[in-house]
C-alpha positions, -999 to 999 in steps of 0.1 A, spaced: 363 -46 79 328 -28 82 297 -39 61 268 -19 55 239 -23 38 214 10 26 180 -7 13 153 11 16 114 10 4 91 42 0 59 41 -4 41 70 -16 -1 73 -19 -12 81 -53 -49 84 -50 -76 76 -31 -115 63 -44 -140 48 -29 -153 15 -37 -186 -2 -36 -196 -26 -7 -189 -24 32 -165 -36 54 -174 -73 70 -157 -63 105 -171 -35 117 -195 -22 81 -177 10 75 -168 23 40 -143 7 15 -117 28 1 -96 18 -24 -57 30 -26 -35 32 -53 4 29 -39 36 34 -58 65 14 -43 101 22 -47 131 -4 -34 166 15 -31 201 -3 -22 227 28 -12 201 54 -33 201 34 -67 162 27 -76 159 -12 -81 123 -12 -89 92 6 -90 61 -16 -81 20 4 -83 -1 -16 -62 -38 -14 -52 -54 -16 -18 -86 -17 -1 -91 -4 30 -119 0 56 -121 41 62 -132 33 100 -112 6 110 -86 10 93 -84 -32 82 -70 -40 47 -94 -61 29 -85 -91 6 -109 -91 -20 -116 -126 -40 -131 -130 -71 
């Protein structure tokens, strides 16, 4: 008996902006990134998830932002 599993996640960019304030590691430039998410089990979409980021443009660091 064989058992496979296919999930799979893709994650595509859909736009990047930049934001206000600097980066506290190394005082580079914050981007922000908005990122569509797709999980898959044997190519049937289970859910689609947007999500955004912020990112430093020099380091490359993602940043936690607290209100």
């Amino acid at each position: 008996m064989c058992l496979v599993f296919a999930c799979d996640q893709d994650e595509k960019v859909i736009g990047r902006y930049a934001a206000p304030g600097a980066c506290p590691y190394c005082g580079g430039a914050v981007q922000v990134v908005d990122v569509k998410s797709e999980w898959r089990f044997c190519f049937v979409p289970l859910s689609n998830k947007s999500k955004r980021r912020h990112l430093c443009s020099t380091c490359g660091k993602r940043l936690i932002i607290k209100s």
